[in-house]
C-alpha positions in Angstrom: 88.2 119.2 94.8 89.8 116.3 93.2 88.9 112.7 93.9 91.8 109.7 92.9 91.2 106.3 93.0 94.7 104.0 93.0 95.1 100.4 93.4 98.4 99.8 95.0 100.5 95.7 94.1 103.0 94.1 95.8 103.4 93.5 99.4 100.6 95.4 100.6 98.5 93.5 103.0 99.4 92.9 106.8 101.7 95.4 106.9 99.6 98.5 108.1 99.1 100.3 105.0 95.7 100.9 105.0 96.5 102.5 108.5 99.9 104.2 107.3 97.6 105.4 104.7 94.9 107.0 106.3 97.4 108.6 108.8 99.1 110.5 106.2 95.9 111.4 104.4 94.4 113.0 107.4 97.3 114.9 107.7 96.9 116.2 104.7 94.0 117.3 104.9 91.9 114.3 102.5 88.9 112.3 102.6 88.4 108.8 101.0 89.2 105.1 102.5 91.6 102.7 102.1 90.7 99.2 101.8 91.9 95.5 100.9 91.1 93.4 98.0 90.7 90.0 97.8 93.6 89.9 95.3 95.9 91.4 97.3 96.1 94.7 96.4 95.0 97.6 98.2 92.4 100.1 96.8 92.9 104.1 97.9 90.3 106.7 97.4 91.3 109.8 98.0 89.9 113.4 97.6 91.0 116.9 98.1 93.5 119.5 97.1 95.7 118.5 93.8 98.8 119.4 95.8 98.1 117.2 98.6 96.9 114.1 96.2 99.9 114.0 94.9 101.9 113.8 98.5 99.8 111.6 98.8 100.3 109.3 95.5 104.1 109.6 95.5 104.1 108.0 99.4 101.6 105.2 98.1 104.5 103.9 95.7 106.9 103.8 98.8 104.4 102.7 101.6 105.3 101.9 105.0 108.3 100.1 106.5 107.5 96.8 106.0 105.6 97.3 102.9 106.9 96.2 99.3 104.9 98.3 96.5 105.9 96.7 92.9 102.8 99.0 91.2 100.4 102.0 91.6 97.9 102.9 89.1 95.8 105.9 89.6 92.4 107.4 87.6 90.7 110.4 88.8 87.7 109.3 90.2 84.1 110.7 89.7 82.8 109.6 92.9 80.5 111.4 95.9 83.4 113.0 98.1 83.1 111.0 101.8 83.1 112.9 104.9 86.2 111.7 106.0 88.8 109.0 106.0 88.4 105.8 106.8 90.2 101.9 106.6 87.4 99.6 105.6 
């Protein structure tokens, strides 16, 4: 098991990411959270297969609709794998 963390710029915020987010990770099958920072951008932890992480990181630089993603960095993450995931 993998663990990612990715900080996502642009029009991020009000737009139901964090919720379009944790949609698609469930579906695939990953753990973590998404949540907004007071910057702006919106912070993704995610956790689980390789495969599926990368799904996962290749939607984040689209988003949803109404979203406008200008950047996505991404580190793995050495973190304590949640149980699920959540929108904080």
């Amino acid at each position: 098991m993998v663990c990612r963390r990715c900080l996502v710029s642009g029009r991020v915020q009000g737009v139901f990411f964090r919720a379009s987010t944790r949609q698609l990770a469930v579906a695939l099958g990953l753990t973590g959270y998404a949540r907004n920072l007071p910057d702006g951008r919106v912070e993704v932890l995610a956790c689980g297969d390789a495969a599926a992480l990368q799904t996962l990181q290749a939607w984040l630089r689209e988003g949803p609709a109404h979203a406008n993603v200008s950047d996505v960095q991404c580190e793995i993450a050495d973190v304590a794998v949640p149980p699920d995931f959540s929108t904080v």
